[in-house]
N, C-alpha and C positions, 0 to 999 in steps of 0.2 A: 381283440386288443382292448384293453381298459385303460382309458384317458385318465392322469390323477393330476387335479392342479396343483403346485405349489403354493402358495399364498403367506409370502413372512417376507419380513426382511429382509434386502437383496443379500447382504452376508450372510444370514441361515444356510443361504443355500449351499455354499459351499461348505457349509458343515454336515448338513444333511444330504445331500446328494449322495451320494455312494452307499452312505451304509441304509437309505431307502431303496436303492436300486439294488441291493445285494439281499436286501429283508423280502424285496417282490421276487427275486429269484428263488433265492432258498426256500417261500413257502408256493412255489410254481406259478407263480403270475406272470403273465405275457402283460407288461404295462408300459404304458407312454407316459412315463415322466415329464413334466412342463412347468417353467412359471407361465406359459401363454397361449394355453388352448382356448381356443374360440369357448366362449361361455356355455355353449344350447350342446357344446361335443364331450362335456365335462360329466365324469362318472362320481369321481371322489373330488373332495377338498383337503389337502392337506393345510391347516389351517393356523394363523396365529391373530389373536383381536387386531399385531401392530398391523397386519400386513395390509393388503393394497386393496381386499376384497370388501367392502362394506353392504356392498347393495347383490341382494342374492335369487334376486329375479330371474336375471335371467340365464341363471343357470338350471332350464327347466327336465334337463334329464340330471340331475347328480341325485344320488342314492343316499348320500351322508356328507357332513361335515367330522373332517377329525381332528379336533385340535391339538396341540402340541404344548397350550397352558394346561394346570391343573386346574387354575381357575376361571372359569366362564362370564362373570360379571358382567363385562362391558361388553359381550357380544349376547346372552342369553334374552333380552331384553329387544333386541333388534328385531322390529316386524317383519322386515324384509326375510327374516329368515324363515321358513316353514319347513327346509329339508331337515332330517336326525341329526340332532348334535352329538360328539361326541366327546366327552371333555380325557384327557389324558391323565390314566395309572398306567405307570409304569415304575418297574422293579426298580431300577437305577436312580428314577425319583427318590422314590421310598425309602433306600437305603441310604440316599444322600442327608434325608430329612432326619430319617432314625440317625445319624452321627452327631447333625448338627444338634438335634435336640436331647442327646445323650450327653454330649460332651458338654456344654452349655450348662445342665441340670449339676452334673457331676460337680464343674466348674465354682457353684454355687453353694449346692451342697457342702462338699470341702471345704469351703472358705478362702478356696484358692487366693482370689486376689489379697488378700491380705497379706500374704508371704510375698506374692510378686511385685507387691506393688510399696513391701514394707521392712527393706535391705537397709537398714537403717542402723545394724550393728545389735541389735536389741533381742536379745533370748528370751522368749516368750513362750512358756510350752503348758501353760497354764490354763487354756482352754483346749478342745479339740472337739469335732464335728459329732455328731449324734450317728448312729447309725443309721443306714436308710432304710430299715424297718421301722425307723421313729420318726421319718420324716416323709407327711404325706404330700402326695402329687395327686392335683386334679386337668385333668386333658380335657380343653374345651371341644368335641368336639371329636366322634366319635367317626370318622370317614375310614381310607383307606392308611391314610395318614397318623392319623389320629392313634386306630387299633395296630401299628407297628408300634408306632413309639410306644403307648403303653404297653405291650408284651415285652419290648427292651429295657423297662426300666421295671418292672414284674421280676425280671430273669434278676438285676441287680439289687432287689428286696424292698423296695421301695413299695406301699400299699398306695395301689391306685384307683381312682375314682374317676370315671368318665362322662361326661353330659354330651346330650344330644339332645335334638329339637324332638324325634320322636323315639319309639322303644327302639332300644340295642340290646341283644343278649352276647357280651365277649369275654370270652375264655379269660379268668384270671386279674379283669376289671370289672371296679363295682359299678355297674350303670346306672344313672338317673336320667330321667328325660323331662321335656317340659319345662311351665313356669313351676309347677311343684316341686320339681328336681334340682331347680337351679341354685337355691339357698343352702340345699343340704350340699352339694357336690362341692361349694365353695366356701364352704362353713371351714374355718378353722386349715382350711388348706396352707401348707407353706412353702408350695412352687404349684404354681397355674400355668398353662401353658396353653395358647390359645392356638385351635387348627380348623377354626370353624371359617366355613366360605361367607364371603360377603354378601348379603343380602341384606330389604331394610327392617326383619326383625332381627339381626345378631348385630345391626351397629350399635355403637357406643355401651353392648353388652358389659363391658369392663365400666363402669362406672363411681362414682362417688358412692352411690349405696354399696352395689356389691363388691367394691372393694375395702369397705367395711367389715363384711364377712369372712376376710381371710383372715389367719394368724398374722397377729404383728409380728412385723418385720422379714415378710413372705418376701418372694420374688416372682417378678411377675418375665414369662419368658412369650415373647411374641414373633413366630415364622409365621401364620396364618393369613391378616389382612387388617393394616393399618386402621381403617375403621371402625374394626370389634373396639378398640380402647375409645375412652374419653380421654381427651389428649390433659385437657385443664385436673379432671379429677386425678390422673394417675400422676400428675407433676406435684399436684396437690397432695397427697397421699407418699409419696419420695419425701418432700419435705416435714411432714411429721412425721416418717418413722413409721408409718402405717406398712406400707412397701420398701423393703430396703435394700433390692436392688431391679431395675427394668433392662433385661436385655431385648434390643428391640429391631428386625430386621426387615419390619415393611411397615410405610407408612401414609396419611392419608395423599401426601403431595412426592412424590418422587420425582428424582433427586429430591432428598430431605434438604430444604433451604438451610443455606450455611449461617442464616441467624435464627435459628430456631432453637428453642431452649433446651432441648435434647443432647444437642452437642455439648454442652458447655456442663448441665450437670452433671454432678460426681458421681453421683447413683445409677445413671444409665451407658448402657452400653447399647452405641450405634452398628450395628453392620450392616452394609449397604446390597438388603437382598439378596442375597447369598446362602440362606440358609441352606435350601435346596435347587436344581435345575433341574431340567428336562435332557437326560441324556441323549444323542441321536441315534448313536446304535442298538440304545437299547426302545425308545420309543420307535426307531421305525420298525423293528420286531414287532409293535403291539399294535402298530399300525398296519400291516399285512397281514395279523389274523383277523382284524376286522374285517379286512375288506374280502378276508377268504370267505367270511361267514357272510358277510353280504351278498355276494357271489356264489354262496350257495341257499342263499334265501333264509338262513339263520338268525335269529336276532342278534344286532349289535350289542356290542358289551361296553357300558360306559357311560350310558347314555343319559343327556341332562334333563330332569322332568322340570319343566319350563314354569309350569307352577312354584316348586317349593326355590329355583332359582341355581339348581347344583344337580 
């Protein structure tokens, strides 16, 4: 029998419960499901930063932590923790993320809101959008995340450019990495899209300088982590014209305070975290090959190297 704790939010659970307990059947795990096995009897952690579990001592038989974020931040960093981490890809993320960030680009690209937002009676047919061979995208941020959404936007002609911290070779994007890579990959870009994890060399990476470096009147698209931006520069940069328009779905303070100049300017567009989610049925599926492979002495897949922070 293998003990797995749950560890989230007491609502999680009734989300996840079933389709965890049918993901251990289907891949033949005999398991005991729990939010409340004794700590020292605990094999796995089914895991989220909110839930109840902080202090990880004395869970001194667990073989792995598996979290159910994408992102590790606030728990990577925890000394108490010394068992494997495992931060969460999964399919149903990923295609949730590729929509929002497809749709979004599109949205932009288009010119959509001008038409939605400009039924004013008035026949205008006197501009019309470039094609997306002529309009370049650069993806901060070259993860699991990262390399969907550029292959989606690849497929719909759009030439992409990807940055990461260290070398990437992906099919169909131009990689740059490093601080040498970072000026070219954002140079002249006219949608940015940032998917890089938080740690403290990607903050404030959106900045006053390098958002100099894009084409005027770019758009800047953010589902990644509220702190990549400089909040002052990018507001700064909306108002001359520099950036012209921020769609923006996470941010340094959540719930984004209802006075905060986000809301109120014309050029941004707030959504509140949403871009993507962690689906249950389909992470507890990735959650059961892990622990197969643990279970047969496999290396975990997933897993956060505590150094770089992801």
């Amino acid at each position: 029998m293998i003990n797995v704790l749950f560890s989230a939010q007491p609502q999680n659970w009734a989300d996840y419960e079933t389709p965890l307990r049918t993901a251990f059947a289907d891949a033949g795990l005999d398991v005991n499901l729990s939010q409340d096995h004794p700590p020292e009897t605990v094999d796995y952690i089914v895991f989220a930063p909110n839930g109840p579990v902080t202090d990880f001592r004395p869970f001194t038989t667990t073989k792995a932590v598996m979290s159910l974020w994408a992102g590790v931040e606030t728990v990577v960093d925890n000394a108490t923790l010394t068992q494997p981490l495992a931060r969460m890809v999964d399919d149903g993320l990923t295609r949730g993320m590729v929509e929002w960030v497809t749709g979004h680009s599109l949205r932009h690209h288009l010119g959509m809101d001008t038409h939605i937002h400009g039924q004013d009676g008035a026949w205008r047919n006197s501009s019309y959008p470039p094609l997306a061979s002529d309009r370049p995208v650069t993806i901060m941020g070259l993860g699991a995340l990262g390399q969907a959404c550029g292959q989606m936007l690849h497929l719909l002609g759009f030439p992409v450019t990807g940055w990461s911290r260290s070398p990437k070779s992906v099919q169909n994007i131009h990689c740059l990495h490093g601080d040498d890579g970072l000026a070219a990959a954002l140079r002249d870009a006219q949608i940015v899209i940032l998917l890089l994890p938080q740690t403290p060399e990607t903050e404030n990476l959106l900045n006053a300088e390098t958002l100099g470096l894009l084409a005027r009147g770019a758009f800047v698209i953010n589902p990644g982590r509220g702190p990549l931006i400089d909040d002052a520069a990018l507001l700064a940069a909306l108002d001359s014209g520099q950036v012209q328009h921020a769609t923006l779905d996470v941010f340094r303070t959540e719930p984004l305070p209802k006075d905060h100049a986000y809301w109120a300017h014309p050029h941004v567009t707030v959504t509140p975290h949403i871009a993507s989610t962690t689906r249950p049925e389909t992470a507890a599926r990735v959650i059961a090959k892990n622990i197969v492979r643990g279970e047969q002495g496999q290396p975990f897949l997933h897993l956060v190297d505590r150094k770089l922070g992801y």
